[in-house]
ZALUMDREN-244976 format. One line per 5 residues: their letters; for each residue x, y, z of C-alpha. Coordinates in pm, whole numbers, plus 50000, padded with zeros to 5 digits. Layout:
% ZALUMDREN-244976
A> X Y Z | ...
This chain:
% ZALUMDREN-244976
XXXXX> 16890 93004 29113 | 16667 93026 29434 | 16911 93170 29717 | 16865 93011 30027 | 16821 93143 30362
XXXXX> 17114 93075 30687 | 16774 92910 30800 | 16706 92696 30503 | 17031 92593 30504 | 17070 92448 30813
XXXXX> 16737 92286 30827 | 16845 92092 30485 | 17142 91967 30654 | 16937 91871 30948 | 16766 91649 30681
XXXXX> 17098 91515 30578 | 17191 91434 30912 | 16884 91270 31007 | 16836 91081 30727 | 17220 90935 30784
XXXXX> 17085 90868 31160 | 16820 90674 31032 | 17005 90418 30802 | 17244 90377 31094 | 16923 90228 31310
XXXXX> 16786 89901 31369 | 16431 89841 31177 | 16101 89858 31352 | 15824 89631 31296 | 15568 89861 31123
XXXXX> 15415 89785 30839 | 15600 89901 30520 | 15492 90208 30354 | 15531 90003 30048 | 15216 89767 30178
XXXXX> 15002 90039 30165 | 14677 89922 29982 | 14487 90175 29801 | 14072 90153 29694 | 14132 90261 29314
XXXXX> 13744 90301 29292 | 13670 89934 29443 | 13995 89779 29264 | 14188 89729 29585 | 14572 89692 29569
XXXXX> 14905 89713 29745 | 15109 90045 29646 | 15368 89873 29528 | 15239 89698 29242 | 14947 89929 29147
XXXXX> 14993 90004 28790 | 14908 90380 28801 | 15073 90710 28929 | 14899 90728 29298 | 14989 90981 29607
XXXXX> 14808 90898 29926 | 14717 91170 30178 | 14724 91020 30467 | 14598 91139 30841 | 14892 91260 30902
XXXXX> 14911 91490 30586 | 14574 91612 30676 | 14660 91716 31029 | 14862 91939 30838 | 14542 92169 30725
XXXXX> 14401 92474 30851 | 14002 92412 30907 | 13926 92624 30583 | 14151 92368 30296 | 14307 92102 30204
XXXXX> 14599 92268 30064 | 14893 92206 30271 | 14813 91786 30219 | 14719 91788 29919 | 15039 92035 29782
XXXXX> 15291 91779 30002 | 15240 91564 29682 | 15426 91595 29361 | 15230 91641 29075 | 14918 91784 29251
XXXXX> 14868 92201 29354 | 14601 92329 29512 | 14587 92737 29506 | 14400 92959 29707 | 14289 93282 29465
XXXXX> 14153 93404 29867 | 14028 93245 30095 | 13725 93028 29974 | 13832 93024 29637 | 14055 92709 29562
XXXXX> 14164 92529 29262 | 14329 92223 29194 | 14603 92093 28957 | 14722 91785 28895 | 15009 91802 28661
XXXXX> 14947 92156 28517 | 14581 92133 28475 | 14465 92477 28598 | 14543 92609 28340 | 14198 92657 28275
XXXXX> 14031 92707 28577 | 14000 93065 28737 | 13841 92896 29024 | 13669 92603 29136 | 13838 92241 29000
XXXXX> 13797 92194 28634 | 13940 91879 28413 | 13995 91663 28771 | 13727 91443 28853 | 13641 91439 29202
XXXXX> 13485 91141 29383 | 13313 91124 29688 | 13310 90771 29869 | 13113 90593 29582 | 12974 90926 29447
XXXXX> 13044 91179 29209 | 13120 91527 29321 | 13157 91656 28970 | 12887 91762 28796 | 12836 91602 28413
XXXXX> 12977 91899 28293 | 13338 91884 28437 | 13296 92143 28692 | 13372 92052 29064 | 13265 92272 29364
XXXXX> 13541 92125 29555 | 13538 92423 29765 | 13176 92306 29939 | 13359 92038 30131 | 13534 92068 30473
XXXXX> 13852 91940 30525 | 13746 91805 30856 | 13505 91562 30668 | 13793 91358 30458 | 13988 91117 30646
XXXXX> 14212 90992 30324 | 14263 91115 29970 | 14390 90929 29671 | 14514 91131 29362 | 14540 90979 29103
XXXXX> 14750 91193 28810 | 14698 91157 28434 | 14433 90999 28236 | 14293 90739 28384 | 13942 90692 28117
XXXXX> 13920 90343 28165 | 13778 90353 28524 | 13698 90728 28578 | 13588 90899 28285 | 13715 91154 28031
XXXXX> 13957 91438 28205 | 14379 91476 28110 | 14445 91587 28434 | 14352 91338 28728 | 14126 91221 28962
XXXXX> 14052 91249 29354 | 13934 90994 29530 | 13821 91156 29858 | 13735 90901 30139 | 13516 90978 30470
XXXXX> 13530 90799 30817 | 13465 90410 30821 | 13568 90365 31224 | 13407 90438 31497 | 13426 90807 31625
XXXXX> 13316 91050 31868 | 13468 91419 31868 | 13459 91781 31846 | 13710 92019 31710 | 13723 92411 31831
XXXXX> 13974 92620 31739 | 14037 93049 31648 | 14303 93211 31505 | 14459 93542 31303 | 14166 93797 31106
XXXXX> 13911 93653 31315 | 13909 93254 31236 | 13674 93061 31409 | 13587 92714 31344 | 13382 92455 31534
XXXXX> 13254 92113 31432 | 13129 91774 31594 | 13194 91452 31405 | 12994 91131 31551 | 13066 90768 31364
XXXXX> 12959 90458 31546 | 12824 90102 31415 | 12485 90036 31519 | 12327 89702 31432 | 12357 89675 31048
XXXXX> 12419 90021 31029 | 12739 90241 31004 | 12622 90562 31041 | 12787 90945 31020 | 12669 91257 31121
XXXXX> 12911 91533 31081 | 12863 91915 31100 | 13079 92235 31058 | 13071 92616 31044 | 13379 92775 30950
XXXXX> 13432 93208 30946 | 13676 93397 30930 | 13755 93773 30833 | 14030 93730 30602 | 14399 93881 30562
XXXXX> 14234 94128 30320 | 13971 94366 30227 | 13659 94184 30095 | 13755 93811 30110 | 13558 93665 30453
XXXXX> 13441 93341 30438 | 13164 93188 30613 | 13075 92834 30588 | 12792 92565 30737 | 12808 92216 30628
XXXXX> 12593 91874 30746 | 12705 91538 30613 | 12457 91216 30690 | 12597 90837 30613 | 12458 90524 30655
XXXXX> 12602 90168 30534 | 12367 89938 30588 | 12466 89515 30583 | 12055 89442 30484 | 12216 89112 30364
XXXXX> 12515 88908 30428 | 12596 88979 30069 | 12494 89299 30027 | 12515 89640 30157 | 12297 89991 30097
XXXXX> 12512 90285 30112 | 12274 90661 30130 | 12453 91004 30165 | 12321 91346 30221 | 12558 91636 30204
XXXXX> 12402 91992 30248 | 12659 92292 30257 | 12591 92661 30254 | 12927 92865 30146 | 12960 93242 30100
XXXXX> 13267 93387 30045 | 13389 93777 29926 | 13599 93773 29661 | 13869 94074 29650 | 13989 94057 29310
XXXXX> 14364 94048 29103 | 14563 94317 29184 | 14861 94511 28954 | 15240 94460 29107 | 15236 94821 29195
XXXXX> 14937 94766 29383 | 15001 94513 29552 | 15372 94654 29671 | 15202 94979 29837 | 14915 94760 30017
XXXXX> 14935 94357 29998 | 14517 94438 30210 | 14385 94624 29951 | 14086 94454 29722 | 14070 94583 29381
XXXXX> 14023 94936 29328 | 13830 95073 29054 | 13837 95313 28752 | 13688 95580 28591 | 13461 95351 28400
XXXXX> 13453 95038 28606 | 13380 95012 29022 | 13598 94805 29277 | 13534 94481 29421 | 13438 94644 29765
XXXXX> 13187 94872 29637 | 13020 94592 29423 | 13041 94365 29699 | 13206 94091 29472 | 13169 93725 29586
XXXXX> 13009 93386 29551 | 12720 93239 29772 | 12702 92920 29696 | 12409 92635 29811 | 12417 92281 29766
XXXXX> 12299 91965 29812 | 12390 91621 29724 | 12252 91298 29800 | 12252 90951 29630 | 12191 90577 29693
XXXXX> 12466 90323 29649 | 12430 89920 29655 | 12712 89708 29653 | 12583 89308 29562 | 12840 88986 29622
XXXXX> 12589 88772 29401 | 12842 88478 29401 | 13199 88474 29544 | 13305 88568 29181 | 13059 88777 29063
XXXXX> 12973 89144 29211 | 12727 89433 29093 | 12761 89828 29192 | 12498 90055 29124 | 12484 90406 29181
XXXXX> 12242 90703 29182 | 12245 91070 29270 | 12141 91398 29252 | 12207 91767 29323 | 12057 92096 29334
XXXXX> 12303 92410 29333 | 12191 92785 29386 | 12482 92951 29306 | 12490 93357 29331 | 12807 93571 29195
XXXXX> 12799 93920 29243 | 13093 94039 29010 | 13210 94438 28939 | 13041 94408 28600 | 12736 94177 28645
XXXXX> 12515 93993 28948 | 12491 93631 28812 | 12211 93360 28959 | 12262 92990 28860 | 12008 92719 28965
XXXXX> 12178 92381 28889 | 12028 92029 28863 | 12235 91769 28842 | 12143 91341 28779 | 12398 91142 28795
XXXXX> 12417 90681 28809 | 12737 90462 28772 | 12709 90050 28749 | 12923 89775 28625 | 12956 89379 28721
XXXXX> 13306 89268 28838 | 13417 88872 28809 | 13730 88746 28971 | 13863 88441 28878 | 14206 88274 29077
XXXXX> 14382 87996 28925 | 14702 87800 29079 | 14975 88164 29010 | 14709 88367 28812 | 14417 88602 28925
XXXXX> 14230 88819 28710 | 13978 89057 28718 | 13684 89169 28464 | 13483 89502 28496 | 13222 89603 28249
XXXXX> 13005 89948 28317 | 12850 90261 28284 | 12891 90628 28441 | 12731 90913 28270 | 12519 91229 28404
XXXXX> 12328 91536 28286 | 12366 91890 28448 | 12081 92134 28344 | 12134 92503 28448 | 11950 92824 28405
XXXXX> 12185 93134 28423 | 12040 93483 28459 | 12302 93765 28468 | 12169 94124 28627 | 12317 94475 28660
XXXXX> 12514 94469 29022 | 12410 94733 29195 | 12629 94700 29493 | 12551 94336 29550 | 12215 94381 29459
XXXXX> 11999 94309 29122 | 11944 94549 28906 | 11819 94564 28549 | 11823 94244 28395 | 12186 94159 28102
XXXXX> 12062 93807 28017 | 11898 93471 28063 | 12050 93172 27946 | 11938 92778 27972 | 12254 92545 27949
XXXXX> 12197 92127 27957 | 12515 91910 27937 | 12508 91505 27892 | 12815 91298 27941 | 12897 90928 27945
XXXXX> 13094 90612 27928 | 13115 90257 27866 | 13432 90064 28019 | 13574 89725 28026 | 13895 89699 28263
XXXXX> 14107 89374 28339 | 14349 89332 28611 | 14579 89066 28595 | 14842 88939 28864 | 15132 88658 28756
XXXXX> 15268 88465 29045 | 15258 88831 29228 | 15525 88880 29001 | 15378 89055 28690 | 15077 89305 28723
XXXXX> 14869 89442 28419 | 14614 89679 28416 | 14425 89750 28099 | 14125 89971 28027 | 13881 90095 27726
XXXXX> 13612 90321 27760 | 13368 90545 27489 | 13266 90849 27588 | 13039 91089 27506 | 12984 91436 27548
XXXXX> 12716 91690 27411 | 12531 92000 27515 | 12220 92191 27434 | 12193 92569 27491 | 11926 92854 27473
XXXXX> 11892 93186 27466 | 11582 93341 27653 | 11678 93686 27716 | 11671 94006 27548 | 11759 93748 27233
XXXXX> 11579 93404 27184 | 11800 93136 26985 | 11896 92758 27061 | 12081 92469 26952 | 12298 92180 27005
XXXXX> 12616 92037 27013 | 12775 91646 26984 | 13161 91609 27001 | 13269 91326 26850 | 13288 91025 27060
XXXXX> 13615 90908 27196 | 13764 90610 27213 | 14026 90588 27506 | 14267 90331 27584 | 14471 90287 27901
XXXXX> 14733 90013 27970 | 14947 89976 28281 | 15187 89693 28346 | 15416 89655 28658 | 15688 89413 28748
XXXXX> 15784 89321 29069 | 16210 89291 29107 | 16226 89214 29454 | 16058 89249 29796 | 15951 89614 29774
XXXXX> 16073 89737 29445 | 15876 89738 29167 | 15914 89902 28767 | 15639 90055 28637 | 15486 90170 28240
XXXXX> 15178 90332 28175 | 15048 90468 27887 | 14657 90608 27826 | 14434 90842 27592 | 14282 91160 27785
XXXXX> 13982 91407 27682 | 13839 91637 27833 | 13535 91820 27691 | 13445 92204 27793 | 13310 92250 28098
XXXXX> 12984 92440 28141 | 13155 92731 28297 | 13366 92775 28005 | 13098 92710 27680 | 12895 93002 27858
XXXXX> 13202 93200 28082 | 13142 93505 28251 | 13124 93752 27945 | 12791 93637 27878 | 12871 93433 27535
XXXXX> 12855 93094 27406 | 13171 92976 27300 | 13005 92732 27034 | 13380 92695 26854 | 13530 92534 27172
XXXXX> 13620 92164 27120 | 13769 91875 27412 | 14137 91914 27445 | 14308 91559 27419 | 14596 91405 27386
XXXXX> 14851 91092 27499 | 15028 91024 27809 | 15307 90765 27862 | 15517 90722 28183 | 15794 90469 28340
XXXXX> 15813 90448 28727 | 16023 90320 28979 | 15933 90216 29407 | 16155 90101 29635 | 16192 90028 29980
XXXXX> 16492 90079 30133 | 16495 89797 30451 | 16225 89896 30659 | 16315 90233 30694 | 16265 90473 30410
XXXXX> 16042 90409 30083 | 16144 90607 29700 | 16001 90684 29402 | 16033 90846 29099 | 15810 90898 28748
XXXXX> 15873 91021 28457 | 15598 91141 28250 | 15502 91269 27896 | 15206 91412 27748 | 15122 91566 27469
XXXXX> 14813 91749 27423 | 14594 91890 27087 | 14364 92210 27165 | 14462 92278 27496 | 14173 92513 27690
XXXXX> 14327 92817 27793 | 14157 93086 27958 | 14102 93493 27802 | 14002 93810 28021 | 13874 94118 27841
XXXXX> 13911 94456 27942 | 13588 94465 28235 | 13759 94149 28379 | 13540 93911 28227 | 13707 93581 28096
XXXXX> 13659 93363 27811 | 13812 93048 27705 | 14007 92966 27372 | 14181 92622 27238 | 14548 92674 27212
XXXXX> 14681 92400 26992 | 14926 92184 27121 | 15120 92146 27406 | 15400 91917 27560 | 15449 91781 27930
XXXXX> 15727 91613 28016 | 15829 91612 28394 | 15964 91373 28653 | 15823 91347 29024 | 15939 91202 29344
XXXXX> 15923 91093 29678 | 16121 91004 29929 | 15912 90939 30283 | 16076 90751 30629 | 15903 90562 30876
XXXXX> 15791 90682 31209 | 16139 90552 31382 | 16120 90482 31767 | 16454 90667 31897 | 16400 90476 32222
XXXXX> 16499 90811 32398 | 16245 90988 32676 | 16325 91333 32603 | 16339 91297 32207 | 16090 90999 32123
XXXXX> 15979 90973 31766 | 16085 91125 31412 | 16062 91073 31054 | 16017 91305 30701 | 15900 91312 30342
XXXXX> 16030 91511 30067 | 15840 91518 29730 | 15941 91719 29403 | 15766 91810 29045 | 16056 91894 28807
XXXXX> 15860 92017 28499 | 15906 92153 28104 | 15614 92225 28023 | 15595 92393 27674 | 15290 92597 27391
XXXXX> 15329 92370 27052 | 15183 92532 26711 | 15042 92807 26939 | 14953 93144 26764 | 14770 93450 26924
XXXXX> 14636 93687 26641 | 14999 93760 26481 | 15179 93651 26821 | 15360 93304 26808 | 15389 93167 27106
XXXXX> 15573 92827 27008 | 15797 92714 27239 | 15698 92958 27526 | 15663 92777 27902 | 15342 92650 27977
XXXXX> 15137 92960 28201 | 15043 92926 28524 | 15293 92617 28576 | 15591 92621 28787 | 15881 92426 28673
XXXXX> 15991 92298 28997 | 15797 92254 29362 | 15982 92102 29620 | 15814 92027 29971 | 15942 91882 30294
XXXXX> 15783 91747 30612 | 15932 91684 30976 | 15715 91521 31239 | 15888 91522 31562 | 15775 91336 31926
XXXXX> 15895 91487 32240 | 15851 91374 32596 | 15620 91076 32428 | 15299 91365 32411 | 15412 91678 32218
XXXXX> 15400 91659 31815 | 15584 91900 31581 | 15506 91896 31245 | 15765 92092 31038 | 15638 92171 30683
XXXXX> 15814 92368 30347 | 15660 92434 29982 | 15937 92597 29749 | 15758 92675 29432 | 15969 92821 29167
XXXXX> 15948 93132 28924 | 15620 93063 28621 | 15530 93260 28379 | 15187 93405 28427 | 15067 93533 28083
XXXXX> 15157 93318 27741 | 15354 93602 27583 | 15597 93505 27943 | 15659 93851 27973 | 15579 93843 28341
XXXXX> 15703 93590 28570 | 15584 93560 28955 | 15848 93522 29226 | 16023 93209 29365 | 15910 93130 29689
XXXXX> 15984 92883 30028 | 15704 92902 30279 | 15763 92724 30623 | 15443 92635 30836 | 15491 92508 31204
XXXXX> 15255 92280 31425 | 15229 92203 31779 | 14987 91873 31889 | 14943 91764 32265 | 14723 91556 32377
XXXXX> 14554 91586 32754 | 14433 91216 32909 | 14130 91194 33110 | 13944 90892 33219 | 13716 90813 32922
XXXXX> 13819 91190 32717 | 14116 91295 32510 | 14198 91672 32467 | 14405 91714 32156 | 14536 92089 32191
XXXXX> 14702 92229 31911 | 14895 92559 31768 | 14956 92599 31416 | 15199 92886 31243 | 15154 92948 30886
XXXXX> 15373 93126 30671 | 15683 93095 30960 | 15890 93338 30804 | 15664 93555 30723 | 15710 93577 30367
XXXXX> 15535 93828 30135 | 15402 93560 29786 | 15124 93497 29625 | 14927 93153 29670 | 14689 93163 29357
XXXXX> 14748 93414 29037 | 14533 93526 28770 | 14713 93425 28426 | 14587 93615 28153 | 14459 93900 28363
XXXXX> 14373 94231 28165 | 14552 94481 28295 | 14848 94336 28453 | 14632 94244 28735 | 14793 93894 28777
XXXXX> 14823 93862 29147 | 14650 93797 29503 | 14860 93844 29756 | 14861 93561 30030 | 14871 93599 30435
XXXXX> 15148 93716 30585 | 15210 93518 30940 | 14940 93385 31127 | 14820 93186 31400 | 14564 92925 31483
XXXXX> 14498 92741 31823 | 14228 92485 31841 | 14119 92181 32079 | 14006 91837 31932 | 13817 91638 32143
XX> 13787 91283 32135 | 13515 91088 32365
């Protein structure tokens, strides 16, 4: 049982209170949170009756960020986690999916506007994007095959700016944060066009983990044709971040700064310089074509190159990634007298070809060469969706798609030896259905095939070795869901989910810190999620104006099935790396009509963090506190701003490493800090 602080206390029974104040108001005209529409990949439809399991990150969830992540919006949603290993080095979980990933965003499929940020492989370099550049995010959890492609986890749909826009954001803060950028949208002629840019530094709460950043995004959506448009994107970002490394409990009780230390065989993370330096570029070509009213083509294409440089204790590692990626399909629509359906047939696949060449480190330098290794992954899919809507009654969503994945690998150097691998194609079936009761309250079911192949980080992981036994990990989800809106004044909802899944990828570390990945036979994922989120409710009072709050919760059992380590059985042991509850509030308050509080909380409970669950982390409630006025000139708008993270200055961890050899599970977060920033908007 998590013991509560005289603080905690009292702010839940401010909740209480306020939520009681609200039911006892009048309702306001805004729109319903209910109405919200969501994209869905270019299947457009109102919250309330979309078939799958959606959170929205909204503006105002985003205001919540720090200029480095996404994490405080994207972790105020049940079901999705984002973790922060250090600074620079995120990961993302939706529904328990990290368990594989020691960094980066693995079996979640990230989307960019129309294009693909993940590479045909699975892996996402999520951590190349600034927050600054994503105005909305939808997440969707589970499989969704029919329309996205082959992961268990979910997807992210993250969306840039499509209004008008003229601003620049400068702010500093705690271990030396700076962070500047200049963000210019504006229609001109036929053209929508983008230009943003963004460097981002900072020093870091411990040794070895500063971050520096430079990113330049280019958009243009251009109407050549009254039924037509031609979308190009450019996206060049140059990341380098230090990476300090897992340390023991001990260690990290007699100095939470340290970075790890090293042995009498095996050097420190300081004195090999450890980190990642990561360049990229992505650009691609996207036409949207109305050919009739009922008939529509999309076609996509895109490519990437990657230079990717990890200086580890054991190893300097170079990776030069190409990446080719193209999506299409034709949509028809057809509306009758109380029925409207829609028809989508297509294609998404991609190929990611990467040479690997793996050094001695001298001290962040390239020594003799280890090994040189050529790594080509293909993956693709056919799908046929149909949307269906009864006398905006009855709403079905129903989805097939065959995928295929296969890679080819080499061995150049010292040894020479190559080969090839197809896993079986997939079948995948998804099939929503949801029934409207009443004026904002809808039912829900949903059940769909997931499969997720091996990722290229994981058939050739940082010990050096193919891992030609790994297969996909796959398996069934089924959920029931409920939405309501309450009056115009607060909006519910709660899922409840369950998924099994056959050889689950698990990650391995040896003793030099080098990890591996292994299938894990079975697991089961049962859980149940909610929201509860109030409108912004006019008090009508001058000194205390505006206020409303959101409260989400993941509620999770999470268990190994059939799961044997050498002559450990780990049947029935909780799932590592997954906590079995999170529970996260937010308060926005509105004072004197100008000054903005936002009042945030993210309880995440006790998880095992090796799969023997010998060692469990600590429970933890972190508070975060933000301060927005704005400053009115004639034709400018100064948006000043003071942000406190970690309020209460709590000692946790925001990202462990499960497995870790050595007991070195843990990197400790920051303890209190501050950040102070201007936004201005011309």
């Amino acid at each position: 049982m998590v013991q509560l602080s005289s603080m905690t206390k009292f702010y839940l029974l401010a909740i209480t209170f306020s939520t009681s104040v609200l039911f006892s108001q009048k309702k306001d005209s805004a729109t319903l949170i209910s109405e919200v529409r969501i994209d869905a990949y270019k299947k457009p439809t109102s919250f309330i009756t979309s078939t799958k399991s959606v959170s929205v990150v909204s503006q105002d969830l985003l205001n919540l960020n720090t200029p480095e992540r996404l994490l405080e919006s994207i972790n105020q949603n049940a079901g999705s986690r984002m973790e922060e290993r250090s600074p620079g080095s995120y990961r993302i979980s939706v529904r328990g999916s990290s368990l594989r990933s020691p960094f980066g965003v693995r079996n979640v499929k990230v989307y960019l506007d129309d294009f693909i940020l993940s590479d045909a492989s699975g892996n996402t370099y999520f951590n190349v994007i600034s927050p600054e550049l994503i105005n909305r995010i939808e997440i969707y959890k589970g499989p969704e095959s029919g329309d996205f492609g082959a992961v268990t986890g979910g997807t992210l749909l993250l969306k840039t700016r499509n209004a008008e826009n003229t601003s620049a954001n400068l702010s500093t803060g705690s271990f030396g944060t700076f962070n500047q950028s200049i963000d210019f949208s504006k229609q001109l002629g036929k053209h929508f066009v983008q230009i943003f840019e963004n460097y981002y530094q900072t020093d870091s709460y411990r040794e070895q983990s500063a971050v520096k950043r430079k990113q330049i995004f280019l958009k243009d959506e251009f109407q050549y044709a009254g039924n037509a448009q031609l979308k190009a994107m450019v996206l060049l970002s140059d990341l380098e971040y230090q990476t300090p490394g897992g340390l023991t409990f001990e260690q990290m009780q007699n100095d939470r700064t340290q970075a790890r230390q090293g042995t009498a065989t095996i050097p420190g993370a300081s004195q090999q310089n450890a980190g990642i330096r990561n360049k990229m570029i992505l650009g691609g070509l996207a036409n949207d074509w109305n050919i009739t009213p009922k008939l529509s083509h999309f076609m996509l294409v895109q490519g990437s190159y990657v230079d990717f440089e990890n200086p580890f204790i054991t190893n300097f590692e170079n990776r030069f990634e190409s990446n080719f990626a193209l999506r299409t399909h034709l949509n028809y629509q057809q509306n009758w007298q109380k029925v409207s359906a829609e028809l989508r047939l297509g294609f998404e696949g991609g190929i990611n070809d990467i040479f690997i060449k793996n050094f001695d480190n001298n001290k962040g330098i390239e020594g003799d060469p280890q090994n040189f290794d050529q790594l080509k992954s293909y993956s693709g899919f056919y799908f046929v969706s149909q949307k269906l809507n009864f006398n905006e009654k009855l709403f079905t969503d129903i989805s097939l798609s065959l995928n295929s994945n296969s890679y080819e690998w080499e061995k150049i150097f010292p040894a020479s030896e190559n080969g090839k691998t197809k896993f079986k194609d997939q079948l995948l079936p998804n099939f929503g259905l949801t029934y409207l009761i009443g004026k904002g309250f809808s039912v829900r079911g949903k059940i769909g095939k997931g499969n997720s192949a091996p990722t290229n980080e994981e058939i050739r992981s940082s010990n050096q070795e193919f891992t030609l036994n790994l297969v996909p990990e796959y398996g069934w989800n089924k959920e029931i869901g409920l939405r309501k809106q309450f009056g115009n004044v607060l909006f519910a909802e709660a899922n409840y989910f369950d998924f099994r899944m056959k050889d689950a990828i698990v990650r391995r570390q040896n003793e030099r810190g080098q990890e591996f990945f292994v299938n894990s036979g079975e697991t089961l994922q049962q859980g149940v999620e909610i929201l509860l989120e109030s409108k912004n409710f006019d008090l009508k009072n001058d000194f205390f104006n505006n206020f409303k709050f959101r409260f989400s919760g993941s509620f999770y059992d999470f268990k190994f099935k059939n799961y044997k380590q050498g002559e450990n059985d780990f049947s029935g042991n909780d799932l590592t790396g997954v906590p079995k509850t999170t529970i996260n509030s937010l308060l926005n308050f509105t004072f004197f009509n100008k000054l903005s509080v936002d009042y945030s909380h993210f309880h995440t409970s006790k998880m095992p963090l090796n799969d023997a669950n010998t060692v469990l982390s600590d429970s933890n409630l972190i508070g975060n506190i933000q301060f927005r006025y704005p400053v009115e000139f004639e034709k400018t708008r100064l948006n000043l701003f003071v942000q406190i993270q970690n309020l209460y200055n709590t000692e946790y961890v925001l990202g462990f490493d499960i497995n870790a050899f050595g007991n070195r599970f843990y990197n400790p977060a920051a303890k209190r800090n501050f950040l102070l920033g201007v936004k201005v908007e011309f």
